[in-house]
N, C-alpha and C positions, 0 to 999 in steps of 0.2 A: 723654257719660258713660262709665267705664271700666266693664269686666265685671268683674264680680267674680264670678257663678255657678260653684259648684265641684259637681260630679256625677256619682255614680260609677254605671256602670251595668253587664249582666251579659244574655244570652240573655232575663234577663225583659223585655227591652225591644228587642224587635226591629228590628234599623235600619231597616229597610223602612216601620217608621209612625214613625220621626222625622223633623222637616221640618226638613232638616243646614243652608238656607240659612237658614232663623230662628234655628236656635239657634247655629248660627255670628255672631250680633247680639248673644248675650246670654250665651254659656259662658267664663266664661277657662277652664276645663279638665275634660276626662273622664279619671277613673278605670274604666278600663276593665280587667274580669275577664279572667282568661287561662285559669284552670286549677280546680276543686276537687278536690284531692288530683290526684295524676299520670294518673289514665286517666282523669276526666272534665272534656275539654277545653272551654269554652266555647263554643257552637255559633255566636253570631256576633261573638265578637272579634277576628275580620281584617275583619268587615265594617264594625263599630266603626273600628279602625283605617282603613279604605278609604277614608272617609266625613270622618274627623278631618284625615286628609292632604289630602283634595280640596277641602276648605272652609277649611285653616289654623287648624284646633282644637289648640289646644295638647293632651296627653293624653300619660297616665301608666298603669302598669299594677299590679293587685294579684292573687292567690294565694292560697284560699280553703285552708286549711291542712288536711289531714287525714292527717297521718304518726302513724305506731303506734309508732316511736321515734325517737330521737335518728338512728341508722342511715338511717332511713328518710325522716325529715326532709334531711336531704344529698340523698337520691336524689329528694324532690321542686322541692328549689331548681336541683338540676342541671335535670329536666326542665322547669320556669319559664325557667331563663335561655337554654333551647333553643330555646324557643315565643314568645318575646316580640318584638317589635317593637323596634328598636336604637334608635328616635327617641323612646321612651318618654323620659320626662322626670325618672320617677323608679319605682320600685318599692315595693310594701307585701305584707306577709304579715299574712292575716289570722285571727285567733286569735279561736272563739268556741268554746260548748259543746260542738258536733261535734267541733271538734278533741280538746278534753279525752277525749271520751266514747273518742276515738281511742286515743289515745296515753294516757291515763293523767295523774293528779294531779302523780303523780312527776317525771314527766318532760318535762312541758309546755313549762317555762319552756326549759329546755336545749337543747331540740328546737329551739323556737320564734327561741332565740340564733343558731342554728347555721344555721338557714335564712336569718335575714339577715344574718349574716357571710358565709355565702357568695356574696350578692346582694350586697354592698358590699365582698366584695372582689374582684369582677368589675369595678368601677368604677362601681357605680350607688349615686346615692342611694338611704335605703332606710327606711321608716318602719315601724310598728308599729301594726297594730288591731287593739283588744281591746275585747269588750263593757266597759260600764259595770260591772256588776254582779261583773265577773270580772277585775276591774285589779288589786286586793287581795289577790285569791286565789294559793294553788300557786307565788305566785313570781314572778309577773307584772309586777309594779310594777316587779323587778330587770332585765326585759330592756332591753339595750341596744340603741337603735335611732339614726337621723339624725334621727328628729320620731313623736310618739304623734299618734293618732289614735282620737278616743273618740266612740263614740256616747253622746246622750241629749237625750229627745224632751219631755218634759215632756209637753204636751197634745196635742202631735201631731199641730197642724192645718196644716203646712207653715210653718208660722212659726218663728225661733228665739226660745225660751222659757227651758226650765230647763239653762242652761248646765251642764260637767261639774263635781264636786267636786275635780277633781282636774286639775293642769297639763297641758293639751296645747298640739299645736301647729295643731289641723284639729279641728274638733268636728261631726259630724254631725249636724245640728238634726232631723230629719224623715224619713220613710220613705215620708210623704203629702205632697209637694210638686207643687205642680200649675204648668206651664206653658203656653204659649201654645204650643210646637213639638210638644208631646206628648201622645196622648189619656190615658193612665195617670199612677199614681201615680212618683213617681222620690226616692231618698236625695238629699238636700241638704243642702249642706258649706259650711264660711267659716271661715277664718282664726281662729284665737284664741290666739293668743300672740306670739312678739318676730319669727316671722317672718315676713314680708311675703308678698304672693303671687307676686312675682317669683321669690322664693328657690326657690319648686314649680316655674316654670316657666321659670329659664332654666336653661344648661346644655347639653351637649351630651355625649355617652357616648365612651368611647373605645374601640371597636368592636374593633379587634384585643385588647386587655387579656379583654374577655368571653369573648373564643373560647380565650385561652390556660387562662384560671383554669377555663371549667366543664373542660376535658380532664385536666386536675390533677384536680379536684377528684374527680372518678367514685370513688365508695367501695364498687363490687361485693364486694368480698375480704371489707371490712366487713362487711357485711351477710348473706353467707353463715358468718360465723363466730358468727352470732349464738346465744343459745340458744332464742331465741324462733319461730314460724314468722309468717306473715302472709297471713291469708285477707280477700278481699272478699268481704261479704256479697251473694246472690244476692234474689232476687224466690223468698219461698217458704219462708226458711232462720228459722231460731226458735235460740235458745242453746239449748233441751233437745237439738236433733238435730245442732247443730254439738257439743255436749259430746262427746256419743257418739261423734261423726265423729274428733275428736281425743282419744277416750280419757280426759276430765276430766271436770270439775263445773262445770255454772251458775254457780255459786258463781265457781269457780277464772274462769273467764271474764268476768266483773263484775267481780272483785279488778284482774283482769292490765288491763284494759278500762278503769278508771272507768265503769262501767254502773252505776248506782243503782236502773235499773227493767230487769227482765230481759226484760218482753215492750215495751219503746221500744230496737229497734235500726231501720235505715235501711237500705234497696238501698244498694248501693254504698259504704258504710262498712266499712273495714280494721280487721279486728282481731287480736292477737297471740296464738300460743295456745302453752305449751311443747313443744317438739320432743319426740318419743321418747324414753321413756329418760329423760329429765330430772326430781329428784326432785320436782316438782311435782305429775306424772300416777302416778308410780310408787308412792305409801305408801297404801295402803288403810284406811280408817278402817269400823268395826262400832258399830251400837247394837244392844242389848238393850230390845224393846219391850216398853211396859208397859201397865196397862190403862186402856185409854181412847186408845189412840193408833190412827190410820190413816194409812195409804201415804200419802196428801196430804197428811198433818201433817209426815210425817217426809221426805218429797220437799221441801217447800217450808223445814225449819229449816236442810236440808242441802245447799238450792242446788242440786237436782236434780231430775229429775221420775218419776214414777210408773212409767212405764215402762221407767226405766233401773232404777229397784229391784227390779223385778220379773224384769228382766233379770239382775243378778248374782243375783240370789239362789232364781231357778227357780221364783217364787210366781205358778203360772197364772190364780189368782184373789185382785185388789188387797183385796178385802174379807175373806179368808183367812188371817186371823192370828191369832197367840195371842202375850197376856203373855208373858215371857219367851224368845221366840224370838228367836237373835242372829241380826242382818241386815247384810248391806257396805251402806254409804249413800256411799262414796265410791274 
């Protein structure tokens, strides 16, 4: 019988409890994680790869997207095509809500273009995942890629069920796929459209073309000309104390962000905040309170918090006010 199992896997699955000489019986391919976003490297995808190569696992690699812009997106395909394995079979950038929350509505799709045009024109094939629910959305459907890649689970019992609505070429049936090589849960994939499984895994890279295009490609200049800056979120950081930090509003960093919820940000999430100086941070906006209003009503309409209003405006007690007093809210 041929394999036909396709499965992508990522540090949650530690090579150490897979059993490589079973599932080398039953895998035609691992999609193996590399990177989410540039500084958080996958902690065992050379072991993955280690494991692939000593058993004759076919295996491809994908890029868990977290760029804040278009700029920034280059400078994480550059660092993907640095860290990857040259016998990869093919390449994927993967685009979900994180990413968005990243980089923004605006800018998703172009970002997301531009990361794998860089990836395919190093000379790799180079696919496209995007949640189900977000193919539609920002611009998404437009990216151009070698083959789409969608998840949707239907009931979710490692079976495939409810196929995508929409054309691809790899459909992710399950996220609770249960095998005989592995004690956990694993994503599981299969074919669904004109191209075969051969088309993923033959091929071979053309190894000097990689090295010449990512050295071209380095877009530092870029990126320092930008007018935006780019902070990683720390263990501890909240958007009231990052505002302060760069001089803004909550507000102004939800807009610049796609943040919908101000208290859902994530460790290690990149976000963009305007440079010095730039009219974003610089035009000050006043309300005139009235009665029935308090610091928390007017913190929270103006994307800002209680203590930064208290801060421009010298009011050492938030309960301390009066109708008609003018206050900076921004």
């Amino acid at each position: 019988m041929s394999k036909t199992l396709i499965v992508d896997i990522s540090h949650h699955q530690p090579s150490n409890k897979i059993d490589w000489e079973k599932a080398a019986k039953e895998v035609a391919l691992f999609i193996i994680r590399v990177q989410y976003g540039s500084r958080t490297i996958d902690r065992e995808y050379k072991n993955h790869v280690e494991n692939c190569k000593k058993y004759g696992i076919p295996f491809a690699h994908y890029a868990y997207g977290c760029f804040v812009s278009v700029d920034d997106a280059k400078i994480e395909a550059i660092d993907f095509l640095k860290r990857i394995d040259q016998e990869a079979k093919f390449l994927v950038l993967d685009t979900e809500n994180d990413t968005i929350s990243a980089c923004g509505t605006k800018d998703v799709a172009e970002a997301s273009q531009t990361f794998i045009d860089l990836c395919r024109d190093a000379g790799y094939k180079t696919g496209f995942y995007v949640s189900h629910h977000l193919y539609k959305s920002h611009g998404l459907d437009k990216v151009n890629a070698d083959f789409l890649w969608i998840p949707r689970y239907g009931i979710n019992d490692g079976t495939p069920d409810k196929k995508p609505d929409y054309a691809c070429d790899l459909w992710q049936y399950t996220e609770k796929g249960k095998v005989s090589w592995y004690g956990g849960f694993l994503d599981l994939n299969k074919t669904n459209g004109s191209k075969p499984l051969d088309w993923f895994i033959g091929g071979e890279v053309e190894k000097k073309e990689v090295k010449k295009e990512v050295k071209k490609a380095t877009p530092k200049k870029q990126v320092k000309s930008s007018s935006y800056g780019v902070y990683t979120i720390e263990r501890g950081d909240s958007l009231s104390v990052l505002a302060k930090k760069f001089k803004t509003t909550i507000k102004r960093l939800q807009d610049l962000n796609g943040i919908p919820n101000a208290d859902k940000i994530f460790q290690g999430q990149k976000i963009k905040y305007d440079l010095k100086g730039s009219s974003a941070t610089s035009q000050k906006k006043y309300y005139t309170i009235k009665s029935g209003d308090a610091l928390s009503i007017i913190a929270r309409n103006n994307g800002t918090s209680i203590k930064q209003l208290q801060s421009w405006n010298n009011i050492k007690d938030e309960d301390v006010i009066y109708a008609g007093q003018k206050i900076r809210v921004k």
